[in-house]
DRENDREN-506444 format. One record per residue (C-alpha): residue in three letters; x, y, z. Coordinates in nm, 4 decimals, m for minus. Layout:
! residues N
- ALA, X, Y, Z
...
END
This chain:
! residues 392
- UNK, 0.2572, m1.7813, m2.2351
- UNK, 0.3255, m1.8269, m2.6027
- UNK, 0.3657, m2.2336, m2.5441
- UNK, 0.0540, m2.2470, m2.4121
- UNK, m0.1252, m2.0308, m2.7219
- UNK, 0.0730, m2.2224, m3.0029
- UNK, m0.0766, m2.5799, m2.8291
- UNK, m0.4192, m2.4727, m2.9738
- UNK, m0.4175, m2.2153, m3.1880
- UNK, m0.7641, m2.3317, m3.3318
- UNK, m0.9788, m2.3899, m3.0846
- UNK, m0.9395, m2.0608, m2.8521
- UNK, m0.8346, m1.8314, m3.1338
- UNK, m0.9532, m1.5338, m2.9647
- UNK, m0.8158, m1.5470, m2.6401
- UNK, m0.4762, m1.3663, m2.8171
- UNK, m0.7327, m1.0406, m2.8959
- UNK, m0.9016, m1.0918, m2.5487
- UNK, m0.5542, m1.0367, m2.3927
- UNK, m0.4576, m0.8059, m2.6155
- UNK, m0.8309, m0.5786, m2.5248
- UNK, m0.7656, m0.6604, m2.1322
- UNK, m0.4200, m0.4322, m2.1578
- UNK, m0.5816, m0.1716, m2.3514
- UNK, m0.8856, m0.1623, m2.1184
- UNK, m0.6536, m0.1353, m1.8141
- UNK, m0.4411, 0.0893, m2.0025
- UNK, m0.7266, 0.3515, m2.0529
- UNK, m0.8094, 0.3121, m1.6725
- UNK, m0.4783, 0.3806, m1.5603
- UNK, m0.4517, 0.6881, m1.8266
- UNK, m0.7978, 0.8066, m1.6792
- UNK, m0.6918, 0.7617, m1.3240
- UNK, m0.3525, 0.9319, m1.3821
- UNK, m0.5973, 1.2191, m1.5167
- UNK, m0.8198, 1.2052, m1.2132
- UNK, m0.5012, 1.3069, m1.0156
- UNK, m0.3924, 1.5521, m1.2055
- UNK, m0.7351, 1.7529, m1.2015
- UNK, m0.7011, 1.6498, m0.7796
- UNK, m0.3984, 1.8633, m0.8131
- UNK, m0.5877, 2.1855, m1.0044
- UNK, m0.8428, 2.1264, m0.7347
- UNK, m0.6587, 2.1460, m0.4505
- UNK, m0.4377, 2.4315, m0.5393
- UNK, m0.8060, 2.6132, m0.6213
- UNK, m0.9466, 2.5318, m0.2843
- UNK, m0.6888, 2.6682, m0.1049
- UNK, m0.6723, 3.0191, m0.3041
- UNK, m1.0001, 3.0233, m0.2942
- UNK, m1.0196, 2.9709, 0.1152
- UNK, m0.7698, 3.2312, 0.1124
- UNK, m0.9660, 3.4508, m0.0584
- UNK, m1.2484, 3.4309, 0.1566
- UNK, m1.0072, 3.4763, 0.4661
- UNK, m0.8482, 3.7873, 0.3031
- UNK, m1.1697, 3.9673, 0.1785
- UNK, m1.3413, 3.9453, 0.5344
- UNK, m0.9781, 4.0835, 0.7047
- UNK, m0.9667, 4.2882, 0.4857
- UNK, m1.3565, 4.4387, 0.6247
- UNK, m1.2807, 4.3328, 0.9650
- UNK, m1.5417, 4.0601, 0.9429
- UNK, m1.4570, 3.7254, 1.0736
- UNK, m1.5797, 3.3804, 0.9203
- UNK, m1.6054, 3.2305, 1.2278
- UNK, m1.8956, 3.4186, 1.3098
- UNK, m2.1011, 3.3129, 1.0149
- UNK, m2.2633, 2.9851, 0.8924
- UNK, m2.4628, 2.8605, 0.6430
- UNK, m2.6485, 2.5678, 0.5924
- UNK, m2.4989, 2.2948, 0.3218
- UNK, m2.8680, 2.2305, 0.2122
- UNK, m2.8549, 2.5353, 0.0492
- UNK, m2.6565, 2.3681, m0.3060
- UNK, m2.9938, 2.1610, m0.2669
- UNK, m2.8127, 1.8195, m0.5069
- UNK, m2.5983, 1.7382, m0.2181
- UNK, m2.8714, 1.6192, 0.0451
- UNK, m2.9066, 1.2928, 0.0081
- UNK, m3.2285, 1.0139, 0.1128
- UNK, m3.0391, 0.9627, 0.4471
- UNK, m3.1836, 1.0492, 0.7796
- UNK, m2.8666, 1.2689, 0.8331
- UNK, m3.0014, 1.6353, 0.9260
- UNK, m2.8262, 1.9003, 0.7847
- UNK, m2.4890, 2.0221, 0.8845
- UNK, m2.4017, 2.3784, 0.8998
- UNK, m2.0655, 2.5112, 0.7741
- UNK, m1.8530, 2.8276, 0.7962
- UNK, m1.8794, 3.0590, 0.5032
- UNK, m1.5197, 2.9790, 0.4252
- UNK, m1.5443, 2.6604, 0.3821
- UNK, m1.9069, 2.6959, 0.2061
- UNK, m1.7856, 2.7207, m0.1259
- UNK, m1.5234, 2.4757, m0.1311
- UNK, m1.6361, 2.1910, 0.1270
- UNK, m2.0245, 2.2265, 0.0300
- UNK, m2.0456, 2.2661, m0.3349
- UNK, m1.6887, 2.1315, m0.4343
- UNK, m1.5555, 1.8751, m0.2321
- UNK, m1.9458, 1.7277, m0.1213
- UNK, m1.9467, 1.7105, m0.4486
- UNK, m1.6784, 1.5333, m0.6106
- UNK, m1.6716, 1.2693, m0.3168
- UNK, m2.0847, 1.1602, m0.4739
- UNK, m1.8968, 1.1839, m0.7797
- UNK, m1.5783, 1.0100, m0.7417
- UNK, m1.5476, 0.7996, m0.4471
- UNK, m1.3443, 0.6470, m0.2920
- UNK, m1.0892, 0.7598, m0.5123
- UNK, m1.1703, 1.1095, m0.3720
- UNK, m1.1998, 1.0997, m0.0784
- UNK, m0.8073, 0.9324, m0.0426
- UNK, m0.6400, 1.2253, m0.2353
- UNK, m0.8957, 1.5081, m0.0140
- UNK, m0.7804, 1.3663, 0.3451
- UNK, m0.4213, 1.3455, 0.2242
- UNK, m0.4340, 1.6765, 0.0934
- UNK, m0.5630, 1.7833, 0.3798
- UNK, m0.8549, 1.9586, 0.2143
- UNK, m1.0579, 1.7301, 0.4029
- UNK, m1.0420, 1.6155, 0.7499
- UNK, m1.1366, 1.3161, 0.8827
- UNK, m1.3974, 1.3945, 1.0776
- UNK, m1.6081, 1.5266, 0.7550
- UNK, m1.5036, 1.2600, 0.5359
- UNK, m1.6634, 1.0210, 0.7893
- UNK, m1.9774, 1.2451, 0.8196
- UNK, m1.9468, 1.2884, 0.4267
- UNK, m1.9414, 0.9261, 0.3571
- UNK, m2.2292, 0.8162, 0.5702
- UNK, m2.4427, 1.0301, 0.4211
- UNK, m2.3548, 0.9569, 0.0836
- UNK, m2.2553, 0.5914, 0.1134
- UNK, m2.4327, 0.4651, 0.4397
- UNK, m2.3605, 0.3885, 0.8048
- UNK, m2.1625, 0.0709, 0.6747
- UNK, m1.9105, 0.2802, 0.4585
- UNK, m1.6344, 0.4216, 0.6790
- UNK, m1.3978, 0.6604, 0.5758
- UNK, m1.1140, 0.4061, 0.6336
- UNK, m1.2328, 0.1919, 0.3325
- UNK, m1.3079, 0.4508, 0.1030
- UNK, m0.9145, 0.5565, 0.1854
- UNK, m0.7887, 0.2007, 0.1684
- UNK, m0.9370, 0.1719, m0.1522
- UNK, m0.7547, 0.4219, m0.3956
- UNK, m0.6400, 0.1782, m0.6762
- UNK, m0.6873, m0.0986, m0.4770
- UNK, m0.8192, m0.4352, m0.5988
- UNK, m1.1508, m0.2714, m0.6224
- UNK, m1.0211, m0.1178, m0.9949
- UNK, m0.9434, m0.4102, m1.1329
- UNK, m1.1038, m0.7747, m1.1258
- UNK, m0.7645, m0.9844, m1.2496
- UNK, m0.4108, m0.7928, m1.2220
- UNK, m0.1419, m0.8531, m1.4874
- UNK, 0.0348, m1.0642, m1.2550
- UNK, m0.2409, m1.3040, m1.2336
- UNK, m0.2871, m1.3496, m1.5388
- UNK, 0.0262, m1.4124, m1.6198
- UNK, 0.0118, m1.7043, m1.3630
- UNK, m0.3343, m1.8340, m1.5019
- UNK, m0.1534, m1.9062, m1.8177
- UNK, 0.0657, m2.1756, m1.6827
- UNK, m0.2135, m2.3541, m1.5030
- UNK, m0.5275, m2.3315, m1.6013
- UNK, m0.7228, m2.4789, m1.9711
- UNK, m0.7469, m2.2135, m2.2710
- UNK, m1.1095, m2.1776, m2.2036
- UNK, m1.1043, m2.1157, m1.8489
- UNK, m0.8615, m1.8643, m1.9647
- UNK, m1.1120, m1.6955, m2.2001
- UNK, m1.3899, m1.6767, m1.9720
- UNK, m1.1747, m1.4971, m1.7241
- UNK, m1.0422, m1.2610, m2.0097
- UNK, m1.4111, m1.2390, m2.1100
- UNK, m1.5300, m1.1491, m1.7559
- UNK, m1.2370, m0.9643, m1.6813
- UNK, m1.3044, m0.7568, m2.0138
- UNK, m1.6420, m0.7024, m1.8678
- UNK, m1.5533, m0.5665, m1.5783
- UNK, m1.3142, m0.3571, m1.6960
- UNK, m1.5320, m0.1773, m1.9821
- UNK, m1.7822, m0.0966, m1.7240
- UNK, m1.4922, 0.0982, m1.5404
- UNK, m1.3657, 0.2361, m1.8050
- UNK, m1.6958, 0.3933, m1.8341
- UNK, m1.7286, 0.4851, m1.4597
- UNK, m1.4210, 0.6602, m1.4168
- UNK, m1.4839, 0.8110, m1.7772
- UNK, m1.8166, 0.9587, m1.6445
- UNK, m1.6258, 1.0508, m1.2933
- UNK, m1.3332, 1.2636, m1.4761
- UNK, m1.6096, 1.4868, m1.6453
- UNK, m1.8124, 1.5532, m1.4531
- UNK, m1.5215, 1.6600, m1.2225
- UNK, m1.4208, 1.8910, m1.4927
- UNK, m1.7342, 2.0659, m1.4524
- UNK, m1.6586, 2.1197, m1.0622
- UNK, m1.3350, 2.2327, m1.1561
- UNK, m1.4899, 2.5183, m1.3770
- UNK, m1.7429, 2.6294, m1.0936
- UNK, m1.4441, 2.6792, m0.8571
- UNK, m1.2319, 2.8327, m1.1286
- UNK, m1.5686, 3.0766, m1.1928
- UNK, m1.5559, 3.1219, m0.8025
- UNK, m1.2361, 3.2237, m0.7062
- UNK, m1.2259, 3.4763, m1.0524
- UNK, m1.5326, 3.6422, m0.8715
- UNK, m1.3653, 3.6686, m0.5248
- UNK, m1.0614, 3.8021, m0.7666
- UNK, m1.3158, 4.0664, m0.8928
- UNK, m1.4246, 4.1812, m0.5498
- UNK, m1.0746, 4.1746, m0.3593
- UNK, m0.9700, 4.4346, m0.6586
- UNK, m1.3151, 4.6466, m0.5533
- UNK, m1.2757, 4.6094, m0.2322
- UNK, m1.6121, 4.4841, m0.1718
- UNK, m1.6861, 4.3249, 0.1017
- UNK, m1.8002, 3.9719, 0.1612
- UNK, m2.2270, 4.0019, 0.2132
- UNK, m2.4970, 3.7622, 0.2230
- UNK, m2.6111, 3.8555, m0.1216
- UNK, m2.2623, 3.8350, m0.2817
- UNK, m2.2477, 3.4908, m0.0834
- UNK, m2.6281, 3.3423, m0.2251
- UNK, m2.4853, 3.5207, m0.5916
- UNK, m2.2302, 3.2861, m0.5864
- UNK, m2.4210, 2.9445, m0.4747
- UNK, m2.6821, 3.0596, m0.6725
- UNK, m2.4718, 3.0928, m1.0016
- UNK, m2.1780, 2.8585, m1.0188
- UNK, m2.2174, 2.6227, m0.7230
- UNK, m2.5459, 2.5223, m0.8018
- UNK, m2.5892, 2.5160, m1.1662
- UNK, m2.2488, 2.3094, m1.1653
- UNK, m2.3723, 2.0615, m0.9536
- UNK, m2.7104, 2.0303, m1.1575
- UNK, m2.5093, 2.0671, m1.4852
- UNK, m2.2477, 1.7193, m1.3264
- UNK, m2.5551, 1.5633, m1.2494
- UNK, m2.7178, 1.5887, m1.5631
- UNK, m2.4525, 1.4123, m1.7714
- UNK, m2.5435, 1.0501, m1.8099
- UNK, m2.3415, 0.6907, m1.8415
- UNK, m2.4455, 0.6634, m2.1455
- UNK, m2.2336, 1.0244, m2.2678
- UNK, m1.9181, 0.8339, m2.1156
- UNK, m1.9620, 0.5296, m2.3347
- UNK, m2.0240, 0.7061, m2.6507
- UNK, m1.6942, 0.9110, m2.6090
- UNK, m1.5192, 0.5708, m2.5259
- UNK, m1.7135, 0.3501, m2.8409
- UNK, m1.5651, 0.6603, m3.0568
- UNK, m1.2395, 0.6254, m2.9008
- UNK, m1.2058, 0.2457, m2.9651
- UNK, m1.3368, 0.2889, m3.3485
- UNK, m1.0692, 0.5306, m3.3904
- UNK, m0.7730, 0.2798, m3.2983
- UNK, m0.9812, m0.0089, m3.4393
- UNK, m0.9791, m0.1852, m3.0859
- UNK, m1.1606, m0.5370, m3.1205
- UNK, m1.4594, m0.5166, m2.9173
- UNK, m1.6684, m0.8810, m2.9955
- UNK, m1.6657, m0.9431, m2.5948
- UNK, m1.7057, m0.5625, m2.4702
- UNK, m2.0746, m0.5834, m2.2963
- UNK, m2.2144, m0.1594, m2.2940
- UNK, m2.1847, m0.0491, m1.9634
- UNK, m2.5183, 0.0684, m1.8183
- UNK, m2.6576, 0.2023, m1.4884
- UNK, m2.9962, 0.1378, m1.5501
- UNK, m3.2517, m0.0602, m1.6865
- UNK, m3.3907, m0.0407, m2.0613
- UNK, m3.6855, 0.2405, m2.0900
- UNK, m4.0052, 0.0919, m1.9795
- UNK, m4.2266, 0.3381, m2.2005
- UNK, m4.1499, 0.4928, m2.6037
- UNK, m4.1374, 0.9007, m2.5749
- UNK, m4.3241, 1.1311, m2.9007
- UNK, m4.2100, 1.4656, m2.9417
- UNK, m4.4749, 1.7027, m3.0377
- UNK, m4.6195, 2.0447, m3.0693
- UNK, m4.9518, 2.1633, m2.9023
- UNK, m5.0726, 2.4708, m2.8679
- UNK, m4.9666, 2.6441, m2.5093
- UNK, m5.3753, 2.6816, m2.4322
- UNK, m5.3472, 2.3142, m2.3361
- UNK, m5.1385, 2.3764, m2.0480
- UNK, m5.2547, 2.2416, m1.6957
- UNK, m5.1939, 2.4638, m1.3820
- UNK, m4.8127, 2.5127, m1.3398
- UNK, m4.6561, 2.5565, m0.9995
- UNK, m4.6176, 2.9545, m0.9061
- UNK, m4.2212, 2.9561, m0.9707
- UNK, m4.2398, 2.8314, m1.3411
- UNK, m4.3514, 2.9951, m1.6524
- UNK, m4.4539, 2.8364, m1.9775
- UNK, m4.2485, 3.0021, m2.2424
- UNK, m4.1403, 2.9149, m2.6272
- UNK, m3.9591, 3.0681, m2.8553
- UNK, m3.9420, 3.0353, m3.2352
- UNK, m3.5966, 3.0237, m3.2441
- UNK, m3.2578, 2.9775, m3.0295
- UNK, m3.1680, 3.3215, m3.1290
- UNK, m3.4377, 3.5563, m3.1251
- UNK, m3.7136, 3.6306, m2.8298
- UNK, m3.9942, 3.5517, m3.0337
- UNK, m4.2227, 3.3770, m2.8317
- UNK, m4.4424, 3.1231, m3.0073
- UNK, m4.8144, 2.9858, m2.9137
- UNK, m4.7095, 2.6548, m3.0376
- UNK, m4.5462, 2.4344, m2.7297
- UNK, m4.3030, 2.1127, m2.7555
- UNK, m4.3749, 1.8600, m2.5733
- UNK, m4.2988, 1.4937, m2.4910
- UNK, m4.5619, 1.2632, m2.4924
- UNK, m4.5702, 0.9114, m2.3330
- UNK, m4.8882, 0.6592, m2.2821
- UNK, m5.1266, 0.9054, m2.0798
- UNK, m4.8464, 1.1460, m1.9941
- UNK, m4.7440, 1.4701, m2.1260
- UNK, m4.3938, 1.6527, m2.0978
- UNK, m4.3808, 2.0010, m2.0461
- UNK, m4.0487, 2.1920, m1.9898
- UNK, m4.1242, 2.5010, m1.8434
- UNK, m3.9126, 2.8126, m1.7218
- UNK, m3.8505, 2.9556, m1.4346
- UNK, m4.0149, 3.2985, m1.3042
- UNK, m3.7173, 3.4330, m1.1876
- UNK, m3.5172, 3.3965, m1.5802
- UNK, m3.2460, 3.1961, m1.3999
- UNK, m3.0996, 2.9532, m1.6577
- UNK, m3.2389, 2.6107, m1.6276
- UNK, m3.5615, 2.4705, m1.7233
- UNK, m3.8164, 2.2376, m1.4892
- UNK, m3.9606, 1.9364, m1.6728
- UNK, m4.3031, 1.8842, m1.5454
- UNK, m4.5310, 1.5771, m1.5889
- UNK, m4.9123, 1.5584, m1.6442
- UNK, m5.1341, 1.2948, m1.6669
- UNK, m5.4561, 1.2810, m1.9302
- UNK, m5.6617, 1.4171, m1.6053
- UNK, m5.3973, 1.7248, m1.6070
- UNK, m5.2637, 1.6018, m1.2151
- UNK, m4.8637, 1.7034, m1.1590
- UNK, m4.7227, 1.3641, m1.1318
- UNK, m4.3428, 1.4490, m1.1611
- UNK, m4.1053, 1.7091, m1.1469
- UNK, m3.7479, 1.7752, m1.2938
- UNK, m3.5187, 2.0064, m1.2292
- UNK, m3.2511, 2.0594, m1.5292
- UNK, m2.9701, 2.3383, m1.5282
- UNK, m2.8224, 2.4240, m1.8997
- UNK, m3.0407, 2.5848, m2.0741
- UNK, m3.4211, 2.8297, m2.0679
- UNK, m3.6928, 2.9069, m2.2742
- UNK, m3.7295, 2.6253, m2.4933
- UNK, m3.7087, 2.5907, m2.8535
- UNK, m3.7808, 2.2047, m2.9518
- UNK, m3.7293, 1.8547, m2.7969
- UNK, m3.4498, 1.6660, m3.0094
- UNK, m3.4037, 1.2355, m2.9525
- UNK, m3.1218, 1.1165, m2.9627
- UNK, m3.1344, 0.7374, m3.0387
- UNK, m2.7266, 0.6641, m2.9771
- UNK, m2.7239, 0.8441, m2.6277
- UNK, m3.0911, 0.7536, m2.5447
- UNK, m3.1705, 1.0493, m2.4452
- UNK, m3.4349, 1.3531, m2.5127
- UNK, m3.1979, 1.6679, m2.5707
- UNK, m3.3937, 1.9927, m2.4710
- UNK, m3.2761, 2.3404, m2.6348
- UNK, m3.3396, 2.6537, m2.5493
- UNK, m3.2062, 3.0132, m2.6380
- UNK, m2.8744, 3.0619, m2.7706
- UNK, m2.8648, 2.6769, m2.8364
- UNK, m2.7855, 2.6170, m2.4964
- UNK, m2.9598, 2.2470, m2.3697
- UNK, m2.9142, 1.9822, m2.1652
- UNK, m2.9903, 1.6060, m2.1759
- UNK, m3.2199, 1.3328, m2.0081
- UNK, m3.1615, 1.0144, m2.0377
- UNK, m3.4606, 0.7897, m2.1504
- UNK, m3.4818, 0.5644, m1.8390
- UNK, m3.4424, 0.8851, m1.6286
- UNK, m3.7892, 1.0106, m1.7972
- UNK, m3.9664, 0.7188, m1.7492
- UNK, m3.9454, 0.6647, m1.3783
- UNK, m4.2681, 0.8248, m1.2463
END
């Protein structure tokens, strides 16, 4: 290898740093994936308590799951544009299978799906079901298994690399770093993205089984409000909350990371999932009079500040061409916020909607993320990315 870099050291001067950025990019994946199996770990020792749980606090009532079922559409994020009809599951497996595992498998697959099966959180059978629907009829569950950290991860391994150097030119060498580079910053990224919003998951079940904890020591028993409580409040809004964080979150974190070790970066290419915003966003205040008719579940409400109820008559809103912004509440106080679009002729054209935060306070841009950040009370907000608004 070092023969081969002293023959020219002028011409191809960078291909020493490209190397040097290809280990450190693959090092970071490997870090993130050992990461992604630890938090496989906290989530499968949480599914099974809380599956226990569930078990134990119907026993314990002489109730028996197997006599109820509830539909997965209900954590409404996991149906999918697929013609698949909805599946019904036990209310044991509700929580986990529907709101955790569902989940994590759009989130994280294949990887996923591997460590679920072998775990034995997941059978077959639903992995297969699972993966059609998220994936389509030409993903099988075989390949998403086969796939763990398979050749799919990486473009080049370290062994072939190390073979390239004996026979192949300097530049051929440093277009295959530079691709290679490529590749493996938009991974980076991916699995970056992957790991939190699986943290988020994580937290939902955690939230879960300390509720089942709560009613096991009251010996409540298991009803169909308690059930729809806990969708409702941590199943749900995690989902929506996972959902809401963006690509572009994941490669902020990472460009911080990098400037902190002073990683060379001249070939890194920003990973994106979408397309550069089509339309330019103004932020801006009208009064509340100017609202169009609002579906019957949302509210239009303001306050003054993040930390008092004041409610104010002046509105923010984003503005864009002939189209105007409105975040609105919901009737029911639940925490989240729908973003509602208007056209000049006051027609709903598009609705969002966005768990983190209610009752908004202003609209805040934020240029490095490209994003609109939306706060509400007690500072709580959430984020949409600028491509994300302008899809109509």
């Amino acid at each position: 290898m070092k023969e081969l870099d002293d023959d020219m050291p002028n011409l191809f001067s960078n291909n020493h740093k490209r190397k040097a950025r290809w280990i450190e990019l693959y090092t970071d994946i490997e870090s993130l994936l050992h990461q992604m199996k630890e938090k496989h770990e906290l989530f499968k020792g949480l599914s099974h308590e809380i599956h226990d749980k569930l078990t134990l606090v119907y026993t314990d009532h002489d109730i028996y799951p197997e006599t109820k079922a509830h539909e997965i559409c209900k954590v409404p994020e996991l149906k999918h544009d697929s013609a698949m009809s909805c599946e019904t599951l036990r209310i044991s497996n509700l929580l986990v299978s529907a709101a955790a595992v569902m989940a994590s498998i759009q989130f994280l697959a294949p990887e996923v799906t591997a460590l679920l099966i072998r775990s034995e959180i997941l059978d077959s059978e639903m992995a297969d079901m699972t993966a059609v629907s998220v994936f389509g009829g030409e993903i099988s569950v075989g390949l998403a298994a086969g796939t763990l950290i398979a050749s799919a991860v990486v473009s080049l391994a370290a062994a072939g690399i190390r073979t390239a150097l004996k026979g192949v030119e300097q530049m051929v060498l440093g277009n295959k770093l530079r691709r290679s580079i490529h590749h493996l910053n938009q991974v980076r990224a991916m699995k970056l993205l992957a790991l939190n919003r699986l943290d988020i998951i994580i937290r939902s079940m955690t939230y879960i089984k300390y509720e089942l904890d709560q009613m096991q020591d009251r010996g409540d028993a298991v009803t169909e409000t308690a059930v729809q409580h806990m969708i409702r409040n941590f199943a749900e809004p995690a989902v929506l909350k996972a959902n809401s964080i963006q690509l572009s979150d994941a490669v902020h974190q990472l460009n911080q990371a990098d400037q902190s070790r002073a990683s060379w970066t001249e070939d890194d290419i920003i990973p994106t999932a979408s397309p550069e915003p089509q339309r330019a966003f103004h932020i801006e205040q009208v009064p509340i009079q100017s609202l169009p008719s609002i579906p019957a579940d949302l509210k239009a409400l303001s306050l003054s500040s993040p930390d008092t109820y004041e409610l104010k008559d002046i509105y923010p809103v984003l503005r864009s061409n002939s189209y105007t912004y409105w975040p609105l509440s919901y009737a029911d106080h639940r925490m989240g916020m729908a973003i509602v679009v208007y056209d000049s002729d006051g027609n709903l054209i598009k609705r969002w909607d966005k768990f983190g935060a209610r009752y908004i306070v202003d609209i805040m841009a934020n240029p490095t993320n490209q994003a609109m950040i939306f706060r509400g009370e007690s500072n709580h907000y959430f984020s949409m990315s600028w491509s994300e608004l302008g899809v109509m």
